[in-house]
Legacy VTK file of the C-alpha trace (Angstrom):
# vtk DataFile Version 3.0
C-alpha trace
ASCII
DATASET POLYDATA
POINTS 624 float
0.000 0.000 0.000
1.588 3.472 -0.952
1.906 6.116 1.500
0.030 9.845 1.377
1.689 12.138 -1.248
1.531 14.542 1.777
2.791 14.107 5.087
4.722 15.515 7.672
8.053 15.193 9.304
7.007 13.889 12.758
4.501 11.274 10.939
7.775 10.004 8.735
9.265 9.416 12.179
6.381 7.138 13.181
7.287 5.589 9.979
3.591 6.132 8.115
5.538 7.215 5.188
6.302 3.257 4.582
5.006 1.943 1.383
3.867 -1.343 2.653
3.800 -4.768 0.374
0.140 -6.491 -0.244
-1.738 -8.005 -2.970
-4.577 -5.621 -4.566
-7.833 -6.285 -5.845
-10.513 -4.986 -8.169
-13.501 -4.694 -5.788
-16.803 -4.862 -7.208
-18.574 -1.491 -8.391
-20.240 0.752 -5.998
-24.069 0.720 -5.518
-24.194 4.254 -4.645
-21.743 7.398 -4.981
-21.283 10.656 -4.430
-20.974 14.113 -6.096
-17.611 13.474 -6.274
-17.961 9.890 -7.690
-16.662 8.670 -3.940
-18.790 6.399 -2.386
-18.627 7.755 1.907
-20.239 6.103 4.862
-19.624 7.479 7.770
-18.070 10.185 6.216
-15.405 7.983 4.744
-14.448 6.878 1.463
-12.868 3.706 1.136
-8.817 4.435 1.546
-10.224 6.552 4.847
-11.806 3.665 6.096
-10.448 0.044 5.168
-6.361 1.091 5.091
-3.710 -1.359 5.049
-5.154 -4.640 4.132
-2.532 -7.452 4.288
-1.817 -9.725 1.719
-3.276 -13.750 0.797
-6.799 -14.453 0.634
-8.148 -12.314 3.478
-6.776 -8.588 1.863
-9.827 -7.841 0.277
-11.482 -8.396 3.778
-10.413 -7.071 7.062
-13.763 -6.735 9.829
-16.260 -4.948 8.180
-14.611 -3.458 5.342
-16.277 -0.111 3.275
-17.762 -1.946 0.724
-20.083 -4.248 2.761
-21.154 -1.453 5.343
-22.572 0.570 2.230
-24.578 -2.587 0.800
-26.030 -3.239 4.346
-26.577 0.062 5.221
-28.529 0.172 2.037
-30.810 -2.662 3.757
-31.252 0.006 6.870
-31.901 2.957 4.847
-34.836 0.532 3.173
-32.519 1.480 -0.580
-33.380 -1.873 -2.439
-36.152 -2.605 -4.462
-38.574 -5.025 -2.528
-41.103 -7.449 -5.295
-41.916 -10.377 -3.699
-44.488 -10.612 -6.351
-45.226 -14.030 -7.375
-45.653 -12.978 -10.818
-41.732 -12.493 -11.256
-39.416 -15.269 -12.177
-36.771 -16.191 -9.384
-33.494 -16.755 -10.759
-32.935 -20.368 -8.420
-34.621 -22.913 -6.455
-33.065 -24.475 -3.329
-33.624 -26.871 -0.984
-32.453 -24.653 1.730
-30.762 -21.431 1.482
-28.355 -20.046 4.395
-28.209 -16.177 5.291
-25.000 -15.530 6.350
-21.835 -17.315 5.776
-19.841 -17.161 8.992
-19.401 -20.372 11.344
-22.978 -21.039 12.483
-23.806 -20.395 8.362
-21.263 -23.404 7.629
-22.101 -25.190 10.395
-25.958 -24.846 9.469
-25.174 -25.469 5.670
-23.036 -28.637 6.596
-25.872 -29.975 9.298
-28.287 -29.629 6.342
-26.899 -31.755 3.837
-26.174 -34.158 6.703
-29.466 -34.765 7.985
-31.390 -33.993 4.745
-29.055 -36.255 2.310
-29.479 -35.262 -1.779
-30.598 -31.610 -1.051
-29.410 -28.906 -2.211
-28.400 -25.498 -0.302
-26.803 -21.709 -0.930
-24.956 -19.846 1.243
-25.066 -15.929 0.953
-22.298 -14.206 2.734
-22.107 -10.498 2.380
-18.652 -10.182 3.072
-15.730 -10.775 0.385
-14.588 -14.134 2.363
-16.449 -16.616 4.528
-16.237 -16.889 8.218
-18.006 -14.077 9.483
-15.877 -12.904 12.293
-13.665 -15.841 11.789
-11.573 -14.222 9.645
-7.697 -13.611 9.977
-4.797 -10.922 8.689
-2.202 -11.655 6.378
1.175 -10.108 6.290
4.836 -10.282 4.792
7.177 -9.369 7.280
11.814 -10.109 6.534
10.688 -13.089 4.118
7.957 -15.122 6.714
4.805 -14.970 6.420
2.605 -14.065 9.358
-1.188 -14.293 10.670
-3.506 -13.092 13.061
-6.986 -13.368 14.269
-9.415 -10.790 12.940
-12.100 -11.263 15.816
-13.167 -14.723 16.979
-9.982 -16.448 17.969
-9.600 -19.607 20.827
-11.465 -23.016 20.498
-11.318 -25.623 23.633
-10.821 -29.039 23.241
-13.941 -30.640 23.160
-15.086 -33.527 26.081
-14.727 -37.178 24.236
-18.489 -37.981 23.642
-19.604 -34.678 23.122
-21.707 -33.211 20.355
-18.811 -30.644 19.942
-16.350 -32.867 19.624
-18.684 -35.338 16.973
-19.009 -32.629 14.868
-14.995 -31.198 14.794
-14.724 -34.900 13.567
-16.979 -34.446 11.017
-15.234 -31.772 9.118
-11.508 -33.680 9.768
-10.495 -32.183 12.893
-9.541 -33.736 15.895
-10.065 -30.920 18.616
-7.463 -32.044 20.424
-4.963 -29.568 21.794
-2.329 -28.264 18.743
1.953 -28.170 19.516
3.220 -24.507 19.491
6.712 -23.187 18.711
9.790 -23.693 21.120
11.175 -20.433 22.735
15.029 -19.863 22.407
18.341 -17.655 21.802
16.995 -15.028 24.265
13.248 -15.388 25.140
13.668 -19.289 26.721
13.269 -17.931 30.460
10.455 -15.472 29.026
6.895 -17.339 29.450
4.891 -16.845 26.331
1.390 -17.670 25.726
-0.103 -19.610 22.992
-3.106 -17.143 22.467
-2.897 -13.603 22.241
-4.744 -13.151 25.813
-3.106 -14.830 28.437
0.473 -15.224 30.052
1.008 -16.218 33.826
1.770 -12.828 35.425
5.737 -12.774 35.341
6.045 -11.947 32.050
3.481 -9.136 32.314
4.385 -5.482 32.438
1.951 -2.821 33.443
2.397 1.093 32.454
0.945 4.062 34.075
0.866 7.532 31.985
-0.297 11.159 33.139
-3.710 9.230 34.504
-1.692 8.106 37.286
0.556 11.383 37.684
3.061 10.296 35.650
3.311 12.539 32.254
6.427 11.110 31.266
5.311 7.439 31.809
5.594 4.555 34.711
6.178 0.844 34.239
6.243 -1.829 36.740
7.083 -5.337 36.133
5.341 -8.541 37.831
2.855 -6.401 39.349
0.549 -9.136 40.954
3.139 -10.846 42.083
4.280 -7.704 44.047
1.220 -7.452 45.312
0.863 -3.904 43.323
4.201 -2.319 44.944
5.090 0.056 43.061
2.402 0.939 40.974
0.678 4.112 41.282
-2.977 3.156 42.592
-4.766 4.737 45.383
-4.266 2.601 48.385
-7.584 1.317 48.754
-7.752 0.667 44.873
-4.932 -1.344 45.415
-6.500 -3.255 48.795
-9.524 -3.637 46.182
-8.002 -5.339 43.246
-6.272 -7.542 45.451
-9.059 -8.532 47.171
-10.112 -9.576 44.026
-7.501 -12.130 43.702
-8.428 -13.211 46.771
-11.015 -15.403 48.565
-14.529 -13.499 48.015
-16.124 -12.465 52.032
-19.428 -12.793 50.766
-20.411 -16.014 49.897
-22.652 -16.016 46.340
-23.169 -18.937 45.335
-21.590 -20.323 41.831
-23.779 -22.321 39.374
-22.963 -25.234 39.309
-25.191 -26.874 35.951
-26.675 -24.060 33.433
-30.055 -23.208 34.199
-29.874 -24.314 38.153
-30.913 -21.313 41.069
-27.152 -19.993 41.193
-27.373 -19.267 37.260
-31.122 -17.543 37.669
-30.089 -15.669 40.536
-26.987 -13.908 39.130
-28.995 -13.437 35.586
-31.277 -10.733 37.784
-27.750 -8.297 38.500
-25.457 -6.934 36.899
-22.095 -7.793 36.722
-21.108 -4.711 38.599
-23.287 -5.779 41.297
-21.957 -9.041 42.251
-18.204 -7.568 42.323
-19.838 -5.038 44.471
-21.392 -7.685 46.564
-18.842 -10.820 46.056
-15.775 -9.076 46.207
-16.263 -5.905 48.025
-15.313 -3.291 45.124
-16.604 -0.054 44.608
-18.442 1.067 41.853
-15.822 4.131 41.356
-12.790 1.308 41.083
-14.959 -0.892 38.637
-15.534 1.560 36.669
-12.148 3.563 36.332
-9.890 0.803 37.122
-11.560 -2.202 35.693
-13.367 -0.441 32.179
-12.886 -3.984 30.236
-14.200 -5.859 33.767
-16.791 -7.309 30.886
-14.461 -7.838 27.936
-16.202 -10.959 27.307
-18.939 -8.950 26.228
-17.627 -5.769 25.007
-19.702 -3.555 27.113
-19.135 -2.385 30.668
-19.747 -4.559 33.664
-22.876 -2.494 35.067
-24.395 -3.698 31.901
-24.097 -7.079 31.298
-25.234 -9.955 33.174
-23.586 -11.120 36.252
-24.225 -15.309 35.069
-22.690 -14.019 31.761
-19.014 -14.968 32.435
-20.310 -18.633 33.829
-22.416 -19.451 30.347
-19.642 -20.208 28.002
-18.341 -23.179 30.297
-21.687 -24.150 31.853
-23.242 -24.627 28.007
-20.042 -26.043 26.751
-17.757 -28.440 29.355
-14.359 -28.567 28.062
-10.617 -30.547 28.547
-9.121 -27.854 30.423
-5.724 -29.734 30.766
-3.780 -27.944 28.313
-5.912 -24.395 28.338
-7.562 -22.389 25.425
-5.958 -23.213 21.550
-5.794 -21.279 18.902
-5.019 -21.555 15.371
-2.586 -19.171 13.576
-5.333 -17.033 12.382
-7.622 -18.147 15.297
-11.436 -19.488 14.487
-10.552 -19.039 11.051
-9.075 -22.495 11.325
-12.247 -24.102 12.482
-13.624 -22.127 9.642
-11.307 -23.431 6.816
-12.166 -26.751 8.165
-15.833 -26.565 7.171
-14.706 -24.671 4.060
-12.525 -28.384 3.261
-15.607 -30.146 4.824
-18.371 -28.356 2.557
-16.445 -28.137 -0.877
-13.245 -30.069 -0.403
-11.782 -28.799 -3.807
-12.047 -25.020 -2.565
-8.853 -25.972 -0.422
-6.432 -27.678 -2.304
-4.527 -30.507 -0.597
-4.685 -32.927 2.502
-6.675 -32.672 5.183
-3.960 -31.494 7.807
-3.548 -29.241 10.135
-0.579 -27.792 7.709
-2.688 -28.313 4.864
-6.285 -26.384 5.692
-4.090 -23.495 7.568
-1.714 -22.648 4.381
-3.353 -23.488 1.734
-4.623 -20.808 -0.569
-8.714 -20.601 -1.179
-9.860 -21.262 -4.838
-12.461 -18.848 -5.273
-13.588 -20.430 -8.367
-14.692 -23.500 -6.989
-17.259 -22.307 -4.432
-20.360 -21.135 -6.445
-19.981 -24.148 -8.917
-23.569 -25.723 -10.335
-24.594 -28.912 -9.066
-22.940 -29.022 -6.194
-24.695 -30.267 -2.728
-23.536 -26.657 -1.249
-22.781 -23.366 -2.787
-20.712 -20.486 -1.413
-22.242 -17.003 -2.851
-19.822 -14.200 -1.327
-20.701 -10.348 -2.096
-24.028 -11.308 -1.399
-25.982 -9.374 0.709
-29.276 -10.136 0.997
-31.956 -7.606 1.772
-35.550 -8.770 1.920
-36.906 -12.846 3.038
-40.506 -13.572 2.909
-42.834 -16.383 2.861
-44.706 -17.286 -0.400
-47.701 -17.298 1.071
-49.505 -17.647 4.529
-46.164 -18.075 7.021
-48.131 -21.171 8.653
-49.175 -22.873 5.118
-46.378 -21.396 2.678
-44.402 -24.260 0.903
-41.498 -21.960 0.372
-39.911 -18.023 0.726
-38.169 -15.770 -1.441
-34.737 -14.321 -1.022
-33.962 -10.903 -2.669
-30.072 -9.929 -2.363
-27.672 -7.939 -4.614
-24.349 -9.413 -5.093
-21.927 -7.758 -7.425
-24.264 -5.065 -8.626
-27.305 -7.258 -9.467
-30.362 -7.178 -7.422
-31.595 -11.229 -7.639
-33.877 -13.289 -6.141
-34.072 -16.946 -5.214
-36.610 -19.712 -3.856
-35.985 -22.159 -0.686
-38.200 -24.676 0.820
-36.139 -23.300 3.858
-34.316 -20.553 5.070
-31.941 -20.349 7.815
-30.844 -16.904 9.070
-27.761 -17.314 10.422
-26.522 -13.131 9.759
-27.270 -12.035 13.215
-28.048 -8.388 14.159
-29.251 -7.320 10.691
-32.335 -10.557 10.845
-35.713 -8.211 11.934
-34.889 -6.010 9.266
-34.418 -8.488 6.490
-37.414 -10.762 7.140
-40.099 -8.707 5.714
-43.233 -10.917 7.359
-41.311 -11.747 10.875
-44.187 -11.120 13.616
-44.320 -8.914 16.055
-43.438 -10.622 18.759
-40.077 -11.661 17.147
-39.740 -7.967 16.571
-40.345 -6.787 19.850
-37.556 -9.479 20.619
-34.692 -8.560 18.755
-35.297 -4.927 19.905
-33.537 -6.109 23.101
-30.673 -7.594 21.872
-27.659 -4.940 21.733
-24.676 -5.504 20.344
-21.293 -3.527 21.102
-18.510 -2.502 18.203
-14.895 -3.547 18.423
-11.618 -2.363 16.980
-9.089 -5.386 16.193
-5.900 -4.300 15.518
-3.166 -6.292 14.060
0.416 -4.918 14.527
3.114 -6.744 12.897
6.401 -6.126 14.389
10.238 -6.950 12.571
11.293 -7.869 16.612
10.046 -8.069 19.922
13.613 -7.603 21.407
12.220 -4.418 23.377
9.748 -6.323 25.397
12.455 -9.475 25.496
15.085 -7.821 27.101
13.267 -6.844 30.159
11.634 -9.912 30.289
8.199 -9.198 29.185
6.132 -11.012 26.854
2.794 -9.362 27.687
1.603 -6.034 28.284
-0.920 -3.823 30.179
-1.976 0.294 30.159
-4.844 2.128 31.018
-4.741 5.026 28.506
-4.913 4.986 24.989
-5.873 2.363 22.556
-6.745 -0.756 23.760
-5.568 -2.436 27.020
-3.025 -5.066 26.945
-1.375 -7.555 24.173
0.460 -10.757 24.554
2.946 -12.099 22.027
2.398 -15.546 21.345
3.834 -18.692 20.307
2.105 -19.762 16.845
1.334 -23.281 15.905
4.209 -25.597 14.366
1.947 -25.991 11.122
2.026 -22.262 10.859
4.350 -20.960 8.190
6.225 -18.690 11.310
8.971 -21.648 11.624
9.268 -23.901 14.890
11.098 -21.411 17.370
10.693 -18.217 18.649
13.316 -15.405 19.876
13.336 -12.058 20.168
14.179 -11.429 16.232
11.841 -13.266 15.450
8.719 -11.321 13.699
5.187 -11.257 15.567
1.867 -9.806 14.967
0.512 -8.373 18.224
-3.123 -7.982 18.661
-4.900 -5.333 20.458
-8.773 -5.301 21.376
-9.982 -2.458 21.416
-13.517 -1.308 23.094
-15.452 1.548 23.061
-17.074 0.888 26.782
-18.509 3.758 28.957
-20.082 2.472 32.069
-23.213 5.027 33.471
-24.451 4.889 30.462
-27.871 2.947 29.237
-26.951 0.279 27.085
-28.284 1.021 23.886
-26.614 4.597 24.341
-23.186 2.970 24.922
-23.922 0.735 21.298
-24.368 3.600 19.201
-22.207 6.176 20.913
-19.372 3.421 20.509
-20.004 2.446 17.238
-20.203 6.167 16.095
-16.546 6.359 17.576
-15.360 3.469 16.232
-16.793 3.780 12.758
-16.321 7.714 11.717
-12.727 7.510 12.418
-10.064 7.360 9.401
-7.428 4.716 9.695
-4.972 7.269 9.206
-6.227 9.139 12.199
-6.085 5.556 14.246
-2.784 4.314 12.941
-1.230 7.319 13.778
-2.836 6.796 17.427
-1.445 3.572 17.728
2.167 4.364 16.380
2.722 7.257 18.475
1.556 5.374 21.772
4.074 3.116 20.779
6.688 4.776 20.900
5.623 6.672 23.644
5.654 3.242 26.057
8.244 1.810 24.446
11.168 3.937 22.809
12.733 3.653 25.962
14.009 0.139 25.559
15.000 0.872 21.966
11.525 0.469 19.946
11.518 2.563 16.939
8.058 3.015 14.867
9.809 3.293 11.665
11.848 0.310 11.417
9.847 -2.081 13.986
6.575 -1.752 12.756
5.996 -3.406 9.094
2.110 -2.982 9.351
-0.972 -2.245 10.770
-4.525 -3.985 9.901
-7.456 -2.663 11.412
-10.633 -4.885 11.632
-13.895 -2.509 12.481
-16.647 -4.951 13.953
-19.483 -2.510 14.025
-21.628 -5.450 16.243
-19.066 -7.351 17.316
-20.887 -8.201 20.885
-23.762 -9.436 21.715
-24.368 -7.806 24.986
-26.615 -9.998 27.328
-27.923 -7.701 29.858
-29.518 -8.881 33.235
-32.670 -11.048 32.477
-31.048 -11.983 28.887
-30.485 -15.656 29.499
-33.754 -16.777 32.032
-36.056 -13.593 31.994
-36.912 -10.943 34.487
-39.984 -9.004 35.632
-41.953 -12.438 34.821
-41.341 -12.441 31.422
-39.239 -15.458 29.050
-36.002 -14.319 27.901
-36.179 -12.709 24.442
-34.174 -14.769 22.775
-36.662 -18.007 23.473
-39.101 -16.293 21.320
-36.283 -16.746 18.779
-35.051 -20.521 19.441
-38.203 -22.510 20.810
-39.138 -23.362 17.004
-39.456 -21.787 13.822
-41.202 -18.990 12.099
-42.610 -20.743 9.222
-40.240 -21.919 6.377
-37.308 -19.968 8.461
-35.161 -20.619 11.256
-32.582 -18.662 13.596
-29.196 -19.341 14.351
-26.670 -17.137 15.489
-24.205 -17.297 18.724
-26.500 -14.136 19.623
-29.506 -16.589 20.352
-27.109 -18.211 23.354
-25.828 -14.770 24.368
-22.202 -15.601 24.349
-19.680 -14.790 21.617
-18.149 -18.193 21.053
-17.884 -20.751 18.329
-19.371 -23.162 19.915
-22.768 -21.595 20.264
-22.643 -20.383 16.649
-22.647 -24.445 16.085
-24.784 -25.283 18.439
-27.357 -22.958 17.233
-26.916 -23.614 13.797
-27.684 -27.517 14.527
-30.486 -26.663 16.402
-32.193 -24.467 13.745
-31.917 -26.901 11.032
-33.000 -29.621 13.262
-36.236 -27.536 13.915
-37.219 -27.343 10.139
-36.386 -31.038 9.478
-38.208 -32.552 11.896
LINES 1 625
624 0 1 2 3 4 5 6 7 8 9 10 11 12 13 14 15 16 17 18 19 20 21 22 23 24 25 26 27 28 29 30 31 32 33 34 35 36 37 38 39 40 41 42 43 44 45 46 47 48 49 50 51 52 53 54 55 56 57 58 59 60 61 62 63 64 65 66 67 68 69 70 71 72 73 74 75 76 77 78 79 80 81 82 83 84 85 86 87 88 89 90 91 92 93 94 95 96 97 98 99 100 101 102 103 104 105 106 107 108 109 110 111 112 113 114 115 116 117 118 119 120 121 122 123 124 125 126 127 128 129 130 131 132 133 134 135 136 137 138 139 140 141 142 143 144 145 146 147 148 149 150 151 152 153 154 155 156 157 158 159 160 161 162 163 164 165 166 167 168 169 170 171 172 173 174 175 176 177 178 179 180 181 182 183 184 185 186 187 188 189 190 191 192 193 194 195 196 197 198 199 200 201 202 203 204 205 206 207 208 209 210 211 212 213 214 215 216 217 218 219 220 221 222 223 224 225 226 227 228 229 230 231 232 233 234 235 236 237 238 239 240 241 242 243 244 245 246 247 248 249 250 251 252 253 254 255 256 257 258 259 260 261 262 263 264 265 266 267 268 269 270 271 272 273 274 275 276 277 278 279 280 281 282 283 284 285 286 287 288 289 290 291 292 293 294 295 296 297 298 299 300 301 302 303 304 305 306 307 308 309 310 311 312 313 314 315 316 317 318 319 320 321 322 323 324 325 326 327 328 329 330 331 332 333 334 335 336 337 338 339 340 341 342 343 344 345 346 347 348 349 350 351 352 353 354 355 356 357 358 359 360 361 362 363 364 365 366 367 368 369 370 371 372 373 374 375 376 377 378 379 380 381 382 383 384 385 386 387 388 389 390 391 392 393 394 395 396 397 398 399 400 401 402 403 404 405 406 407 408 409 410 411 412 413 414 415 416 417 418 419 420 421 422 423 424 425 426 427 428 429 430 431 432 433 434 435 436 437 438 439 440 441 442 443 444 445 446 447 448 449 450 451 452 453 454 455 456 457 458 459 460 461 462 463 464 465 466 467 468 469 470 471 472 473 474 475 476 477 478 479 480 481 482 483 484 485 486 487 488 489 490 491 492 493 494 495 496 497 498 499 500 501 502 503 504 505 506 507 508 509 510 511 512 513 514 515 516 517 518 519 520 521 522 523 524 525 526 527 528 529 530 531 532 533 534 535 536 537 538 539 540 541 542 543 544 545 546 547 548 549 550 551 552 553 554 555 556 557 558 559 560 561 562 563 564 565 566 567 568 569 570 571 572 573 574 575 576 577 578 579 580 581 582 583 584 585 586 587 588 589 590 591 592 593 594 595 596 597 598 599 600 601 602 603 604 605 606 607 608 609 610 611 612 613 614 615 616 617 618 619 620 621 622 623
C-alpha cells in the first residue's frame, strides 16, 4: 500500500511514510456514490476507512470493510427494491438457502446436507470471504509470512463424547490440543502464551501515563506478584483489586449446571453488582480501574449480566488440561475446516492441520452448479418472505444484490444465520419476534493487528505481555504460533510477531443502547490514518525507551472494524426478568414458518461453539 503524497516530518518518524507490500484487488462497483464519484459512509471513502489490508486471501477483507457497510446500510436505509411478487421469475430454487456465511452459516449449511441427504443449499455471505468474524490478517514481514486473528480467535478441546467434539470430527479435525513453537536464543526464560490473551503474570508489564501522575510514563514489572508495589494506585484501589484475587467475604453462590438457582439468581444483577457484593469493590474502582471488567462482552460490567461470564463453560464443558488453543489465524481455522468439509476442492490438498491453515482458497470453486452446497460471497441479501400464509407457505423468497445485481431466489427453507441485521431483512417476521430482537444490543470492536520486525524491546526486560490504562486498547500478549504455521518452529526475540490489540469503546453510566451507538459512532467515523497514527505514536511513547523505533519495527498495521461485534446480554437476557421469558426463546423454541434462527447471539455468548450449536439446532427444527 503506498503512502500519502503529503505528510509531515514527525509522521515520517512514526514511519507512516512506509510503502507497505500487499496483494490488490478490483472490488466490485459501488451501488451508490457521491458528487464526487466517492462512495462515503460514515463520512469515509474507502482508503479513509479500510487502510492497510494485508496480503493472501483475506486482503480484500479485514472486519467490516467499506464496501459491505454501504450494501447493508442500504438494507437500513430501506434502498433496495422489494417485489416479492409471485408474478416475477426467481433466478434459483433451493432446498435450503443459508443467510449468512460465517461459522454457524457453515455449520448450518453442513448440518443440512447431513441430515437432509441429496438436497441442495446456498450460502449468501455479504462479506468478500467466509467466516463471518472468523476471519484472519495476512502479512509479509523479513521473508515469513505471518497471521492473526481478525475477531473470533480460541477453540477448547472438546469432552470425548460430546456433540462438539462429533461434529470437529466431522469436518476432519480432531479438537485435540495443537503443539506450538519452542522459545530460544533469548526469550527461553520469558513465558509466552499460545493465544494472544493470556500469560502467567511474570512476564506481564503494566504502564501508568499522566492518569496516574506520571506525564512522562511509569512501568512496573510482575505487578501481581508484588502485590501492586510500586504501581501508582490509590491505596484502597490497590486493597480492592487484590481482594479480588483473593477469597470473596461474601459467599454467592456459583452455578454449578446451566439453568440451576445460582445461574437464575446472578442473571437478575449486573455484573457490577456481584463484584460489588462478592468481592467488596466499589463502583468508582470498577468503573475507572476495571473499564474492560466485561471484555467478554464488550460492554461495561454495570451492563451485562452477572451469570454471563459462567455461560460459556456451563453450556459447553471442556478438557481444560492444556488451556484455550488457537489456530494461527484463530477461528478461522475451524472455519477453513468446514470450508474443506463443505467443498473439499475449494482448499487444495490434505486434510492437515498444515494443509487447511496454508493453503490458498480457490475462489472459483465455491459457487460451482450442481454441487450439494454453494458459497455465494458479495451477497448481501436484503428482503426474506414467505410465499404465502407463514403457517401454510411451501417456500420463501430471497432478494439480495451481489456484485451489482439485485436477484432473487426460492428455498423450501431458510436459515438466518446473519445475526443483528435478521428483523430487518425478514419482511413478514411477527411482532413478537420484533419486539424481541429490539432487546438484543450488540457492542462494536476495533481489532488491531500490529506486525512487528522484533520483539527484542519487550524481550530484554523480560516481558512477553503487556498492560496500560490510557490509549488504545488495554493489553497484548505475544504468542507462540502453531508448528503448522508458516512462522517456523522457534521463537526469539528477532523473530517477527503480529501483536493484537482489542480495542472497546465501553462507557459504564451509560444505558446500554446509548453505549452501542455512541461506541459504534466512535469506532466507525474515524479514518485509519487518524487511528494508525494513534497507535504508532503510543508506541513509541511506552516503548522507545528500551529501543523500539516506529519506523523500522513496525511493518504494518490492519485494522478490523466490527461494528456489532458483541452481543451484549444484559440482566434477564439468558432466564427472563420481571416475569417475562427471555427474548431470545421467542427466537429458538421453534421456527417462524419456512425460516429458522441461528446465530451465537440466540445463546448470548460470543463463542464458536454456540454459533454451532445454534446452527444444529435451527436446522434440526425445520427437518423434523
Amino acid at each position: 500500500m503506498k503512502p500519502p503524497s503529503h505528510i509531515n516530518s514527525s509522521d515520517k518518524l512514526l514511519g507512516m511514510d512506509q510503502d507497505i507490500p500487499r496483494e490488490d484487488h478490483v472490488s466490485a462497483e459501488p451501488m451508490v456514490s457521491e458528487s464526487d464519484g466517492k462512495q462515503r459512509i460514515y463520512g469515509l471513502t474507502a482508503e479513509d476507512w479500510d487502510g492497510y489490508q494485508g496480503i493472501g486471501d483475506y486482503s480484500r477483507a479485514n472486519g467490516n470493510t467499506h464496501a459491505t457497510m454501504v450494501a447493508g446500510h442500504g438494507i437500513r436505509d430501506g434502498k433496495y427494491p422489494l417485489s416479492f411478487s409471485s408474478d416475477k421469475p426467481v433466478d434459483e430454487d433451493y432446498d435450503c438457502v443459508v443467510v449468512g456465511g460465517g461459522i454457524s452459516g457453515l455449520a448450518a449449511a453442513q448440518t443440512f446436507v447431513q441430515y437432509a441427504g441429496g438436497k441442495t443449499c446456498l450460502v449468501l455471505e455479504n462479506h468478500a470471504i467466509f467466516g463471518g468474524e472468523a476471519r484472519r490478517n495476512e502479512f509479509a514481514v523479513n521473508g515469513q509470512r505471518l497471521i492473526a486473528p481478525q475477531g473470533s480467535a480460541m477453540f477448547f478441546p472438546p469432552l470425548p463424547g460430546s456433540s462438539l467434539l462429533a461434529f470437529y470430527e466431522s469436518i476432519g479435525f480432531n479438537g485435540q490440543a495443537l503443539q506450538y513453537q519452542q522459545t530460544a536464543d533469548g526469550a527461553s526464560d520469558i513465558p509466552v502464551a499460545n493465544t494472544t490473551y493470556a500469560g502467567d503474570g511474570r512476564n506481564l508489564g503494566m504502564f501508568f501515563g499522566a492518569m496516574f501522575g506520571h506525564p512522562e510514563g511509569l512501568w512496573v514489572t510482575d505487578p501481581w506478584g508484588k502485590q501492586l508495589e510500586g504501581t501508582p494506585f490509590p491505596e484502597n484501589v490497590k486493597r480492592e483489586l487484590l481482594r479480588q484475587t483473593r477469597p470473596a467475604n461474601v459467599q454467592i453462590p456459583n452455578p454449578k449446571a446451566y439453568g440451576d438457582d445460582a445461574c437464575r439468581a446472578l442473571d437478575q444483577m449486573s455484573m457490577e453488582d456481584l463484584l460489588i457484593r462478592r468481592d467488596g469493590m466499589s463502583r468508582d474502582t470498577i468503573r475507572r480501574y476495571m473499564p474492560y471488567a466485561a471484555s467478554g462482552a464488550g460492554a461495561s460490567a454495570d451492563a451485562i449480566s452477572a451469570v454471563a461470564d459462567y455461560i460459556p463453560d456451563l453450556q459447553f464443558p471442556w478438557d481444560t488440561t492444556h488451556g484455550p488453543q488457537m489456530f494461527p489465524g484463530g477461528n478461522a481455522g475451524i472455519a477453513r475446516y468446514q470450508l474443506k468439509a463443505l467443498v473439499p476442492d475449494a482448499l487444495p490438498g490434505p486434510l492437515t492441520l498444515e494443509g487447511v491453515s496454508r493453503a490458498a482458497i480457490d475462489f472459483n470453486v465455491l459457487d460451482r452448479p450442481h454441487q450439494p452446497v454453494r458459497i455465494r460471497l458479495n451477497a448481501t441479501a436484503f428482503g426474506v418472505r414467505h410465499d404465502g400464509e407463514p403457517g401454510t407457505a411451501r417456500t420463501a423468497t430471497i432478494a439480495y444484490v451481489h456484485e451489482g445485481r439485485f436477484r432473487r431466489v426460492r428455498a423450501r427453507s431458510v436459515i438466518m444465520a446473519g445475526g443483528w441485521s435478521t428483523w430487518r431483512v425478514v419482511q413478514d417476521l411477527p411482532e413478537s419476534h420484533r419486539e424481541a430482537y429490539q432487546q438484543f444490543f450488540r457492542m462494536p470492536c476495533l481489532v488491531a493487528s500490529i506486525a512487528l520486525t522484533n520483539w527484542r524491546f519487550l524481550a530484554k526486560n523480560g516481558l512477553s505481555e503487556c498492560a496500560w490504562y490510557e490509549g488504545l486498547g488495554d493489553s497484548f500478549a505475544v504468542r507462540r504460533m502453531p508448528v503448522f504455521a508458516p512462522a517456523g518452529p522457534t521463537l526469539t526475540p528477532d523473530s517477527p510477531v503480529v501483536l493484537t490489540l482489542k480495542i472497546l469503546f465501553t462507557e459504564p453510566g451509560l444505558p446500554l443502547p446509548q453505549q452501542a451507538t455512541r461506541g459504534r459512532m466512535r469506532m466507525l467515523s474515524t479514518p485509519f490514518s487518524e487511528y494508525e497514527r494513534a497507535l504508532r505514536e503510543q508506541f513509541s511513547f511506552m516503548f522507545s525507551r528500551w529501543g523500539f523505533d516506529a519506523r523500522t519495527d513496525i511493518a504494518g498495521i490492519i485494522l478490523n472494524r466490527w461494528g456489532h461485534a458483541y452481543l451484549c446480554a444484559q440482566p434477564g437476557f439468558f432466564f427472563g426478568k420481571d416475569g417475562q421469558p427471555p427474548p431470545r426463546e421467542v427466537l429458538r423454541r421453534a421456527p417462524f414458518g419456512r425460516i429458522a434462527f441461528a446465530n451465537s447471539d440466540l445463546s448470548g455468548i460470543m463463542d464458536h461453539r454456540a454459533s454451532i450449536s445454534e446452527a444444529q439446532r435451527a436446522v434440526r427444527q425445520l427437518i423434523e
